[in-house]
LOGUZA-280897 format. One record per atom (N, C-alpha, C): x, y, z. Coordinates in pm, whole numbers, padded with zeros to 5 digits, always signed. Example, Ala and Ser with C-alpha at 12.3 -4.5 7.8 and 13.67 -1.06 7.14 Angstrom:
<pts>
+01319-00569+00780+01230-00450+00780+01320-00330+00780+01285-00225+00708+01367-00106+00714+01290+00003+00787
</pts>
This chain:
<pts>
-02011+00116-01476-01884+00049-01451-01902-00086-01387-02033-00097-01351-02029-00234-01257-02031-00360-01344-01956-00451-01366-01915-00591-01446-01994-00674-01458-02138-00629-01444-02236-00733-01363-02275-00806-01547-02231-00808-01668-02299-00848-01770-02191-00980-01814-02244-01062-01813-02154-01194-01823-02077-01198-01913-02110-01135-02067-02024-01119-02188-01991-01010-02237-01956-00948-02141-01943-00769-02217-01818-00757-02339-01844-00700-02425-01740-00690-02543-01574-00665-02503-01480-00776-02553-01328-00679-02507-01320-00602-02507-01355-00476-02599-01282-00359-02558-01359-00306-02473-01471-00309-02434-01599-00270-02330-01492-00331-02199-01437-00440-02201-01421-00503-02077-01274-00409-02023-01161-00431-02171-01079-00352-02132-01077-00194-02048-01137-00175-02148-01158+00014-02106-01253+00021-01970-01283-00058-01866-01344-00103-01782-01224-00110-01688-01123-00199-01714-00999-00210-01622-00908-00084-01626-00899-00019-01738-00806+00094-01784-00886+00185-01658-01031+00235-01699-01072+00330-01527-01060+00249-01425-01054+00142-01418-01000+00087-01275-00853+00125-01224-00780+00058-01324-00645+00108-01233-00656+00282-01271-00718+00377-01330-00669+00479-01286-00726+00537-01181-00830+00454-01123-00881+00503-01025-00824+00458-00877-00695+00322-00910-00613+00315-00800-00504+00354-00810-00460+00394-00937-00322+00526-00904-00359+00649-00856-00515+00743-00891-00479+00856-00828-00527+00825-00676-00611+00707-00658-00643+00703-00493-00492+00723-00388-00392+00652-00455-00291+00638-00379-00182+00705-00425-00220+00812-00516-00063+00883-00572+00009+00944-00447-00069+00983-00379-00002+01088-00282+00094+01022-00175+00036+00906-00154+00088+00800-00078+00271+00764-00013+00339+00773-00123+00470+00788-00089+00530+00876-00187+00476+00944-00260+00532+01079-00363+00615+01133-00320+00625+01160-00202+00686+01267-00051+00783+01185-00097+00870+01072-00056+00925+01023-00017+01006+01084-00169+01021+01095-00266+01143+01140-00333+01170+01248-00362+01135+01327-00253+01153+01490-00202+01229+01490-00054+01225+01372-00009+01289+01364+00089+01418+01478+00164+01496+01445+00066+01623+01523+00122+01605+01675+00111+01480+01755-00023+01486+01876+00008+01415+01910+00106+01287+01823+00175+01193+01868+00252+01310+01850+00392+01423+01756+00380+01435+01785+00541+01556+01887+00556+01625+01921+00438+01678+02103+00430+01610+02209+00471+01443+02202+00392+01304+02279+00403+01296+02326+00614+01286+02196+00664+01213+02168+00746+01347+02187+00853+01476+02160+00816+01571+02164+00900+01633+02060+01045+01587+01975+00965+01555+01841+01017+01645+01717+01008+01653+01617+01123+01687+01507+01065+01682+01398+00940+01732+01368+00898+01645+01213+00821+01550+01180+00896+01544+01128+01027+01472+01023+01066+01334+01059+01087+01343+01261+01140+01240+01299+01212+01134+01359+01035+01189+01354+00948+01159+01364+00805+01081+01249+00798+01154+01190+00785+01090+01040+00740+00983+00990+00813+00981+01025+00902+00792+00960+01020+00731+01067+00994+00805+01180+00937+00635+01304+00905+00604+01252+00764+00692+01232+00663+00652+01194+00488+00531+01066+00534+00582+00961+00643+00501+00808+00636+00419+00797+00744+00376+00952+00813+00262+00980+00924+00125+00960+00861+00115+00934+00725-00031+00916+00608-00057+00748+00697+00070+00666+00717+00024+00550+00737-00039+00523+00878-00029+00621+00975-00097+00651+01095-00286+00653+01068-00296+00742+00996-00413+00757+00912-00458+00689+00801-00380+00606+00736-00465+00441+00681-00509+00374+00742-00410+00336+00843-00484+00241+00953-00567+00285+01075-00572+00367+01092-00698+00402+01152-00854+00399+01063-00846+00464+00934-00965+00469+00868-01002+00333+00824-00862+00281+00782-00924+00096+00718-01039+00048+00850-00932+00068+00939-01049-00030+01033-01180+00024+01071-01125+00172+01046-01297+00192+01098-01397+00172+00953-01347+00205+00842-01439+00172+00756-01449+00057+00750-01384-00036+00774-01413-00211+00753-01531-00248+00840-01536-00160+00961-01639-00211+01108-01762-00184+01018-01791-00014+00971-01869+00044+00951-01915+00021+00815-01854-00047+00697-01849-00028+00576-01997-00072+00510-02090-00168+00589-02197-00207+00530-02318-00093+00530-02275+00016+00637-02386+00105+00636-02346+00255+00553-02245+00216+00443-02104+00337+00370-02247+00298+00237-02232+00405+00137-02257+00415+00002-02132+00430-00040-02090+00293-00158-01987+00267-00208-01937+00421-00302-02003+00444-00411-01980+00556-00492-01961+00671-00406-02039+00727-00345-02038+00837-00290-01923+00832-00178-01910+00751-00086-01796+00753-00014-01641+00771-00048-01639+00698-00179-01535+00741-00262-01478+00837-00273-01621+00890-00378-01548+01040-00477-01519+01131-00325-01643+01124-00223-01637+01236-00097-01500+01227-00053-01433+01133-00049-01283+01111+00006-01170+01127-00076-01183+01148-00200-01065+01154-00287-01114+01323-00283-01206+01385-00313-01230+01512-00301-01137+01575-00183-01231+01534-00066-01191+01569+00055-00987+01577+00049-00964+01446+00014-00794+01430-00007-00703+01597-00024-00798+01639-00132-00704+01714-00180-00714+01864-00090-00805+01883+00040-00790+01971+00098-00643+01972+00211-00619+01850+00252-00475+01838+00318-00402+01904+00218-00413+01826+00105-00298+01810-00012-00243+01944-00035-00334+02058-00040-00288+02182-00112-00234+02286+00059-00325+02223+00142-00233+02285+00313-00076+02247+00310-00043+02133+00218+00054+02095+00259+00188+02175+00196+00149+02264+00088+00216+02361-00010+00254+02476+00135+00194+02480+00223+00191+02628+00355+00238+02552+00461+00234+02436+00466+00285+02358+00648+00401+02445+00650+00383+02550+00814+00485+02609+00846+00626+02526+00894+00555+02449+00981+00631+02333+01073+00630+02205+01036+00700+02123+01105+00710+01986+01116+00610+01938+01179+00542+01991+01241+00425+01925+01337+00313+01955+01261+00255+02060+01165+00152+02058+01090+00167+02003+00972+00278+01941+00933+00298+01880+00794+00300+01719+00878+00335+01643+00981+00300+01539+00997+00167+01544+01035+00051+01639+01069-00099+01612+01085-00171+01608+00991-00076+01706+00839-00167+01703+00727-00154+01557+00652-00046+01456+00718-00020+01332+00615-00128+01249+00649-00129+01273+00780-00189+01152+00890-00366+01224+00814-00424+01343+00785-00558+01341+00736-00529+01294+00599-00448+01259+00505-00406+01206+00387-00481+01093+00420-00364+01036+00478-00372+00859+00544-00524+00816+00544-00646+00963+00649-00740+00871+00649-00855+00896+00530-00809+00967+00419-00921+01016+00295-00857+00870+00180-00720+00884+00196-00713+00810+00107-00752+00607+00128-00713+00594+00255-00757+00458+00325-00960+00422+00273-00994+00554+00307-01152+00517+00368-01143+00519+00195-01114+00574+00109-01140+00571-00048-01088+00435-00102-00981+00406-00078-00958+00251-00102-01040+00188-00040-01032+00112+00094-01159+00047+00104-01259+00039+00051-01372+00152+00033-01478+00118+00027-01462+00087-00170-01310+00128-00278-01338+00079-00367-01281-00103-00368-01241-00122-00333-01215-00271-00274-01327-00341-00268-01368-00306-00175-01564-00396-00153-01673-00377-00267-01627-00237-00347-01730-00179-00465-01681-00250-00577-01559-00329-00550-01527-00385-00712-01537-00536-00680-01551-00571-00557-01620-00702-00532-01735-00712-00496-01834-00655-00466-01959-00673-00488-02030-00634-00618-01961-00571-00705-02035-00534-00859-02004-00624-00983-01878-00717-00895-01822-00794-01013-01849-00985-00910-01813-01054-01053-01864-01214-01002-01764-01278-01077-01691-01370-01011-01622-01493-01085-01462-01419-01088-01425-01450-01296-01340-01388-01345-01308-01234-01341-01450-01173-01366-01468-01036-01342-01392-00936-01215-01428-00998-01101-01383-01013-00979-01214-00949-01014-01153-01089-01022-01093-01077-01047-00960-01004-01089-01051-00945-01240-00962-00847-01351-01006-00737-01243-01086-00691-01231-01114-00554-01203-01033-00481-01056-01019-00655-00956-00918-00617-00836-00775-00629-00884-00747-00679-01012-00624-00693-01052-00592-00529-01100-00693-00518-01207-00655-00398-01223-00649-00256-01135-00710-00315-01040-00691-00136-00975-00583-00192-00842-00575-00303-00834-00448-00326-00761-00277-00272-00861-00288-00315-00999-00190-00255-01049-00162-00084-01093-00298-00011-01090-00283+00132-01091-00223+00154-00911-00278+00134-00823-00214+00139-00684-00044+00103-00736+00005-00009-00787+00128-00039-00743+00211+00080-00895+00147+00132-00987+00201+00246-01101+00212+00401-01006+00098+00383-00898+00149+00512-00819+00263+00547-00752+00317+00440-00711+00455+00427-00629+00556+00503-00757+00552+00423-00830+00645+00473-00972+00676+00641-01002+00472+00640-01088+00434+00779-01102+00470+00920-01006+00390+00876-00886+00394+00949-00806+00524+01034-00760+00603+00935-00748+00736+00963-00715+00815+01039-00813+00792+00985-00918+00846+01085-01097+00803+01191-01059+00654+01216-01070+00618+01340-01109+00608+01423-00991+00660+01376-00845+00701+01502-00729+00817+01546-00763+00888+01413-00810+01082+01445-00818+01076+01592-00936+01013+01561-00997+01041+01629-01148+00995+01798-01123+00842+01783-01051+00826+01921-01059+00842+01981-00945+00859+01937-00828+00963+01999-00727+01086+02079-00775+01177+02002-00827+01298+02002-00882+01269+02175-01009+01171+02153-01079+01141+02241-01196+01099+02361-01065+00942+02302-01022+00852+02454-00991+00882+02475-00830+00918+02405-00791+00934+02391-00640+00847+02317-00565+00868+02262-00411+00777+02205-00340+00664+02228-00336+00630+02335-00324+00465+02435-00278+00394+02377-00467+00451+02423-00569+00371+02360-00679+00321+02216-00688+00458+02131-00631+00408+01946-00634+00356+01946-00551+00281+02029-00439+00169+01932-00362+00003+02010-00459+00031+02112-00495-00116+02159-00590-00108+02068-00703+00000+02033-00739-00047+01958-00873-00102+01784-00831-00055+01752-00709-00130+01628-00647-00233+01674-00611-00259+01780-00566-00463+01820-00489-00498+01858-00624-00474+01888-00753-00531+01889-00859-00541+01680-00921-00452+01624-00901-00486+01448-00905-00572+01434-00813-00570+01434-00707-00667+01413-00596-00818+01445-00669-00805+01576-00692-00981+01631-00780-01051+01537-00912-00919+01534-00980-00958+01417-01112-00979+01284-01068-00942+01267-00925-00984+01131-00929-01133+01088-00831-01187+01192-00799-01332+01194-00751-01384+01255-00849-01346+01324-00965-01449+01335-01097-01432+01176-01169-01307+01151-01153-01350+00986-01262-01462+00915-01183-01452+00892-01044-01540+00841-00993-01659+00815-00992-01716+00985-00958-01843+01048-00977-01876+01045-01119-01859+01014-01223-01875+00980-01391-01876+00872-01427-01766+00774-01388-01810+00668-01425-01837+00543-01285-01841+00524-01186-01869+00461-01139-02014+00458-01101-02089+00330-01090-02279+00299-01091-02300+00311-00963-02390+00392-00915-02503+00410-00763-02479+00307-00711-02450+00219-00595-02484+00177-00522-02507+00171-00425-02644+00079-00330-02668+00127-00158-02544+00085-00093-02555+00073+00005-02468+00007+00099-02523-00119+00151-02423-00228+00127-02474-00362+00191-02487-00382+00360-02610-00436+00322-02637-00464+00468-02536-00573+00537-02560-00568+00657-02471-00659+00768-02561-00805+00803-02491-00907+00760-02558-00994+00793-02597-00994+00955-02718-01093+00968-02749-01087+01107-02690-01081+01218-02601-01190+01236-02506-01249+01322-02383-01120+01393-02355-01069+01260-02225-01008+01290-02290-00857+01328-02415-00808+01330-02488-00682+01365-02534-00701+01495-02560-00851+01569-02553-00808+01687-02462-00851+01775-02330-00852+01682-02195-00877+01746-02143-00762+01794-02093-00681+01931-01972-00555+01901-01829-00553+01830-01817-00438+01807-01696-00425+01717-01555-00494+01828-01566-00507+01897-01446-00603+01998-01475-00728+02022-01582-00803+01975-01619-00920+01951-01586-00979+01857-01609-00870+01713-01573-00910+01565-01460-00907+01557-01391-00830+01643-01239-00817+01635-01163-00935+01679-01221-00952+01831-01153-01059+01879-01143-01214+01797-01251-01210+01756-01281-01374+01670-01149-01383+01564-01130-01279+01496-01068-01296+01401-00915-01296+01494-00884-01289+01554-00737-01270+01639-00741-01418+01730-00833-01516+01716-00859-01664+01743-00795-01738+01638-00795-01662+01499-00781-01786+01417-00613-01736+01385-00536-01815+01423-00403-01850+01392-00351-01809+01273-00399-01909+01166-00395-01783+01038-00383-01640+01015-00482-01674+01018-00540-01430+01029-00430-01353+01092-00390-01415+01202-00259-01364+01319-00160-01367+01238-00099-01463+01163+00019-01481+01102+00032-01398+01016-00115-01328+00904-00085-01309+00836-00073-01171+00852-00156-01094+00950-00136-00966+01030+00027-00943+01037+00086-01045+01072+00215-00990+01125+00279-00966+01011+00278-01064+00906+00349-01090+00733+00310-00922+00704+00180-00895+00696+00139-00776+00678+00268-00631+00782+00261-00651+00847+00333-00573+00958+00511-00561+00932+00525-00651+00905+00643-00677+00847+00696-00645+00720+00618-00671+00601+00675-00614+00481+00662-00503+00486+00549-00437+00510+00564-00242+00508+00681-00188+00568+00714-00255+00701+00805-00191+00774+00926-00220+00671+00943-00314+00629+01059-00351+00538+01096-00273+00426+00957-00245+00372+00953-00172+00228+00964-00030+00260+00889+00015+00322+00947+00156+00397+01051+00214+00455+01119+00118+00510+01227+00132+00631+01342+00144+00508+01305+00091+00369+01382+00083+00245+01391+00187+00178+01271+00214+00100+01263+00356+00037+01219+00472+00092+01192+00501+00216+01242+00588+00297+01389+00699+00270+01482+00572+00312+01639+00607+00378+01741+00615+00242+01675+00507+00144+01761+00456+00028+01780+00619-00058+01689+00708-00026+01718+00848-00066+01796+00924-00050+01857+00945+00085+01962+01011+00126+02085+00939+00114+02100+00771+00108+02230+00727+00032+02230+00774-00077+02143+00775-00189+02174+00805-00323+02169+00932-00340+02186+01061-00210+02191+01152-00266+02310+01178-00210+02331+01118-00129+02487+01127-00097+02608+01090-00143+02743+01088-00136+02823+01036-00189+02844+00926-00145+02882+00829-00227+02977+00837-00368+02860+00832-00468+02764+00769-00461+02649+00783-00535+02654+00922-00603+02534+01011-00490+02555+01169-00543+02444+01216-00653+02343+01155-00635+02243+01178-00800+02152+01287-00714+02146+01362-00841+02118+01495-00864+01912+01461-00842+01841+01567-00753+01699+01557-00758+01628+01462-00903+01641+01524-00978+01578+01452-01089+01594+01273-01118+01720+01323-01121+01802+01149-01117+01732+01064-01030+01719+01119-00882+01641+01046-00826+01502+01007-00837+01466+01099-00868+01307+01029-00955+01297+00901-01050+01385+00914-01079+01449+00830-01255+01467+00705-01127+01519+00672-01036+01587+00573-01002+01448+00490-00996+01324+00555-00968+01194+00450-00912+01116+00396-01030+01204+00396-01144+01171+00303-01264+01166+00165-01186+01223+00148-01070+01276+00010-01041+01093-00053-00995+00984+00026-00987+00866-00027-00959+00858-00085-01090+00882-00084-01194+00858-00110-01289+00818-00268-01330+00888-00328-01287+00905-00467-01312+00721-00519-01193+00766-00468-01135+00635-00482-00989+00475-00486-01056+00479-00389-01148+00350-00351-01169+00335-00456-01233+00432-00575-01334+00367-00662-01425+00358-00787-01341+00425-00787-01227+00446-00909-01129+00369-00939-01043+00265-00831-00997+00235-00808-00835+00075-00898-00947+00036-00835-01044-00143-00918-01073-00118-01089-01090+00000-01087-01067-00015-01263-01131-00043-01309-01024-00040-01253-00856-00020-01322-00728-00111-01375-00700-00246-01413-00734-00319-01450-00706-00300-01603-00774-00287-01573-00926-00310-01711-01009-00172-01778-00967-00056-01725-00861+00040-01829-00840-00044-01851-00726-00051-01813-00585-00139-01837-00520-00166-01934-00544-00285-01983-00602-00377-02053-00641-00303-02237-00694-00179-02191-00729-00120-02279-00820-00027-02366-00669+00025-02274-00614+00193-02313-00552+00115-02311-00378-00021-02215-00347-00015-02236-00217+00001-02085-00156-00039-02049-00086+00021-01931-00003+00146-01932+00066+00165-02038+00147+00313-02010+00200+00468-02062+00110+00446-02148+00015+00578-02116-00064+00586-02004-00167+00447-01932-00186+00486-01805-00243+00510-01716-00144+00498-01699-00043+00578-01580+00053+00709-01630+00104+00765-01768+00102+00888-01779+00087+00950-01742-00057+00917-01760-00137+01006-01726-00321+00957-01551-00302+00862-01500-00249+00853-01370-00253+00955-01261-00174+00937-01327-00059+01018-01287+00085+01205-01309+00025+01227-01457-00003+01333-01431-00028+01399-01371-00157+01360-01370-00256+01378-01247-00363+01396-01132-00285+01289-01049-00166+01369-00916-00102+01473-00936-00074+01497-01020-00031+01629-01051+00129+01730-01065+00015+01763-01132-00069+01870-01113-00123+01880-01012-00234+01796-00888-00216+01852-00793-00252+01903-00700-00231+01910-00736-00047+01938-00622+00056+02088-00583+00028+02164-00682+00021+02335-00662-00008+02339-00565-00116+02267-00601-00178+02337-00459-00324+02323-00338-00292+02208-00330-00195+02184-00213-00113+02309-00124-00074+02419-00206-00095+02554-00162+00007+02626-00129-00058+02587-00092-00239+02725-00099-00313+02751+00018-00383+02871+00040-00409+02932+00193-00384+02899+00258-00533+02832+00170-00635+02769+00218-00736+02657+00157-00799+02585+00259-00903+02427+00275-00868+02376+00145-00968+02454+00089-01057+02391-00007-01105+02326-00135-00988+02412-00179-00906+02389-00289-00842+02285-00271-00706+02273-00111-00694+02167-00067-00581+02029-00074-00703+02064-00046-00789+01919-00045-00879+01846-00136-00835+01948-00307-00887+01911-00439-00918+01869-00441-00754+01892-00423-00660+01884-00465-00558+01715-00420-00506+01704-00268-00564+01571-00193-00546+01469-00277-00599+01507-00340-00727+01382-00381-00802+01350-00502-00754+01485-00573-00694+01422-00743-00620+01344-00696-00530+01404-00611-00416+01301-00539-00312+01151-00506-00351+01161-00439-00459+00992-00371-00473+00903-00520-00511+00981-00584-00588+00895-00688-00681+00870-00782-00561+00952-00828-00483+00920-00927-00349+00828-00855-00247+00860-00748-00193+00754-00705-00111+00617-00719-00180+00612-00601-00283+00477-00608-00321+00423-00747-00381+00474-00812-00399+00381-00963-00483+00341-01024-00298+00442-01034-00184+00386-01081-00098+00313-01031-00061+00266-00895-00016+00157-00803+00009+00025-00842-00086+00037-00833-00183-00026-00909-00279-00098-01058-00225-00021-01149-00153-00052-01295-00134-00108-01262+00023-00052-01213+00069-00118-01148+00192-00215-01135+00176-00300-00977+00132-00409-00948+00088-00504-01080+00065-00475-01106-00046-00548-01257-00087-00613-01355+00041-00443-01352+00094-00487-01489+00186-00537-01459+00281-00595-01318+00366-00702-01269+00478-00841-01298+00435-00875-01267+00289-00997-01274+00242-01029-01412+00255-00945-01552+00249-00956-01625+00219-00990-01714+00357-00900-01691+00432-00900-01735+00573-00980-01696+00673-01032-01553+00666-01143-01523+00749-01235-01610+00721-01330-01692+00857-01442-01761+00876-01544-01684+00882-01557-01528+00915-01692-01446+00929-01626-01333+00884-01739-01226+00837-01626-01043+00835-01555-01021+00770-01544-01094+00659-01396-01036+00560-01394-00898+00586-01472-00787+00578-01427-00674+00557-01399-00640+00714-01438-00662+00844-01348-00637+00943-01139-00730+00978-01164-00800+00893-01076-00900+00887-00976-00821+00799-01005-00792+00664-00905-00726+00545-00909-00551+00618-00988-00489+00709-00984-00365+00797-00833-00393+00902-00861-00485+00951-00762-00530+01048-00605-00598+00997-00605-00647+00902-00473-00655+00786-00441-00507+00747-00505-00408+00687-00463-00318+00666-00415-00212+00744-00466-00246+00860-00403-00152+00965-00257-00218+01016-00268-00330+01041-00142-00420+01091-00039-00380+00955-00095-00379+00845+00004-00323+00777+00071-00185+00755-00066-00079+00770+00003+00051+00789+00066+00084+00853+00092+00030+00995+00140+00041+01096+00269+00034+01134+00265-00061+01066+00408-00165+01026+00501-00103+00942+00423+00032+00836+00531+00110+00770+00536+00253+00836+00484+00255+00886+00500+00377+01027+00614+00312+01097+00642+00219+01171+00738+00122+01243+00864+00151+01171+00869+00116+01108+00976+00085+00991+01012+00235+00931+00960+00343+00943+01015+00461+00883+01058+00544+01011+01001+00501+01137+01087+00541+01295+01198+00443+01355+01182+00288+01292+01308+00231+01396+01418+00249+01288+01375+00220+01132+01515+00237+01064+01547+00400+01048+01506+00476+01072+01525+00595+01034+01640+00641+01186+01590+00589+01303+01698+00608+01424+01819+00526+01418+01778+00406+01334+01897+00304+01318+01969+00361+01233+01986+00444+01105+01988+00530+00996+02123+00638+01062+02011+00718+01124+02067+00871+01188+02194+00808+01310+02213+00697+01379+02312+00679+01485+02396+00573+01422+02344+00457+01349+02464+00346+01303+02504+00338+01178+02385+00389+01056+02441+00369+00977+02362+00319+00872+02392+00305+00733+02342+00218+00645+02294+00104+00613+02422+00028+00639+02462-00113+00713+02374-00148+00830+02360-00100+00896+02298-00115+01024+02103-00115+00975+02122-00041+00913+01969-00032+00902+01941-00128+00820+01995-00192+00706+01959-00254+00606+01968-00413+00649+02031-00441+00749+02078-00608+00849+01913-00565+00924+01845-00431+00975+01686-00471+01032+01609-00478+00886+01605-00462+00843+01535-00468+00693+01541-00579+00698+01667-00633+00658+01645-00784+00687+01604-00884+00765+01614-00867+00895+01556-00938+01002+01417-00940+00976+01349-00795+00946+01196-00780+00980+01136-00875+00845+01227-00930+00700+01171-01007+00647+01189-01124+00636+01320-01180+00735+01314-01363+00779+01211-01306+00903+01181-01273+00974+01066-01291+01055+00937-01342+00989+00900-01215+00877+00805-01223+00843+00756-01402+00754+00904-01456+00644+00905-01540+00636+00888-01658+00736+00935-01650+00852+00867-01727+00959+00756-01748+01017+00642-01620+01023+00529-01643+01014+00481-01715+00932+00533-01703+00828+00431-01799+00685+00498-01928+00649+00536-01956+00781+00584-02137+00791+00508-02141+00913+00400-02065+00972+00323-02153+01053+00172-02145+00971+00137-02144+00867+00060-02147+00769+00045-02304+00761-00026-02374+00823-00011-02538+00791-00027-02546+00699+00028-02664+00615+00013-02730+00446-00118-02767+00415-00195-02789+00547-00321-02824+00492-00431-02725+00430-00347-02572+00507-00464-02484+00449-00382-02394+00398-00248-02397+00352-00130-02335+00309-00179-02352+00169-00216-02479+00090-00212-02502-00078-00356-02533-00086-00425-02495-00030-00587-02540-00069-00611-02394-00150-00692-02416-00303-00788-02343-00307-00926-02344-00282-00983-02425-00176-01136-02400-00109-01163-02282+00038-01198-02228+00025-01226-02121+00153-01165-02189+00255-01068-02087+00295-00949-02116+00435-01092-02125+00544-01180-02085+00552-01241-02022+00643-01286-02203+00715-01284-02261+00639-01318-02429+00661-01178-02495+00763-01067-02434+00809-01019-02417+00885-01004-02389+01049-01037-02416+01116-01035-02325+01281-00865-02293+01302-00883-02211+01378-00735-02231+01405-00673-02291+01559
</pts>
């Protein structure tokens, strides 16, 4: 699988990206699947919305913990093997989660989700940039960035659907059965590799040294927060947006609701171009045209029928994720040393941030209201747009390494 041959045949190249993104939809199917089971798990569980909603997005407790530690640790990781061991491993939560008696063992089994599926992304992140060069690069992070953004979709279909058919306890075996296929694709087709060594410098740095440097550069900070901010946004969204639409006047029936997360749809063809706009327009006027595409889709959010909440879902998904998208990008770009403690430390600021966002809107939710929650949705993404107006112009539209920057 590794891209390393300068002219490999199209369809050689294609069918190359095709196991890529399926190897980032099943890494992350499990990821927010929960979330369009919502309203039966908190009947199940006997529960609030709110106290529902931080156990379904307790996985993001456990992304960001594993990102960073695999980012510290990642040069002394075997790329292949760390993988498949973690998508394997995945599916032992996955099938506990069919028996969680309580609320308190079903938010510990998300949070070991959080850290099989994190440490499995990462280390394929670094495995598809160190095996690939140039263009290659590229396609191959494009493509398994767009199987990641088909899981949101998928995932969510196929809990809604066979919940609804076989019951809860079946949709979490039939995800620890995805979980298994996706450390056999791994283990089959992905090539041996060691683990890269640590350059000098940063091996006899400590991990609160490497940390700190990167929390010097102004950039990196801004973009931590951009990071922190859209999850909470995007979460704090499709979270809650479940129990309006299962409520009245809306009122759509389990299945229906599955059907509604067609609205990723548009996302998956939008989110690979972010780089080549990037590249074109700059980092910070694409997180303004990104950012504000969410924000003005928050209002439809409010409307008493389901066509105009659709349109509103799909500006939402397509703006968050393309900025997440430019995000991503622009850490790699801006770190001066450590990308992978640097993109460790983005990903946690981001998991975090949808942990945030599935406890403050979920209390804002349960005491004020709809309305109420959807005006912080909004705030948390003119904030975030405000961070990425302190992105100076000088290293805002450059494509030469941000890292030529201090901050």
């Amino acid at each position: 699988m590794a891209a390393t041959a300068p002219s490999a045949p199209e369809p050689h190249a294609l069918l190359r990206r095709i196991v890529i993104g399926l190897i980032g939809f099943l890494t992350l199917v499990d990821l927010f699947a929960a979330q369009a089971i919502l309203p039966t798990l908190a009947r199940m569980y006997r529960v609030p919305p709110s106290s529902m909603g931080v156990a379904v997005n307790a996985s993001t407790i456990g992304m960001a913990m594993s990102a960073l530690v695999v980012a510290l640790i990642s040069h002394r990781l075997p790329r292949r093997g760390g993988i498949w061991v973690s998508l394997a491993l995945l599916a032992i939560p996955t099938t506990l989660l069919a028996h969680a008696p309580d609320l308190a063992t079903f938010t510990a089994l998300r949070i070991v989700q959080g850290l099989f599926m994190s440490a499995a992304f990462t280390l394929t992140m670094a495995y598809l940039s160190e095996q690939n060069t140039g263009a290659a690069t590229a396609g191959a992070l494009a493509a398994y960035i767009t199987g990641s953004v088909a899981s949101n979709l998928v995932g969510r279909l196929v809990s809604s659907a066979v919940a609804s058919v076989a019951g809860v306890a079946i949709n979490f075996y039939v995800f620890a059965a995805l979980n298994l296929a996706g450390a056999a694709l791994v283990f089959f087709t992905l090539s041996r590799t060691p683990s890269m060594a640590a350059a000098v410098g940063e091996m006899r740095r400590s991990a609160v040294e490497r940390i700190a440097a990167h929390f010097r550069n102004t950039c990196l900070v801004a973009s931590f927060g951009i990071g922190f901010l859209v999850l909470f946004a995007f979460l704090g969204t499709f979270t809650y947006v479940n129990f309006v639409l299962a409520a009245k006047p809306l009122a759509l029936k389990p299945m229906a609701l599955g059907l509604v997360y067609f609205v990723f749809l548009p996302a998956m063809v939008t989110t690979p171009l972010a780089g080549r706009v990037t590249n074109r327009f700059g980092p910070r006027p694409t997180f303004f045209a990104s950012l504000g595409l969410a924000i003005a889709g928050l209002p439809l959010l409010l409307a008493s029928t389901i066509a105009p909440v659709i349109a509103g879902l799909t500006m939402i998904g397509v703006g968050t994720f393309f900025a997440q998208a430019t995000a991503t990008g622009f850490v790699g770009r801006a770190a001066k040393t450590d990308r992978a403690a640097a993109s460790g430390i983005y990903l946690a600021s981001y998991y975090l941030g949808g942990l945030a966002g599935a406890a403050v809107i979920g209390q804002i939710y349960d005491h004020l209201g709809w309305p109420a929650a959807v005006s912080i949705v909004g705030a948390s993404l003119v904030a975030a747009a405000g961070l990425a107006a302190l992105l100076r112009p000088a290293t805002a539209g450059s494509r030469v390494q941000l890292a030529a920057q201090t901050a």
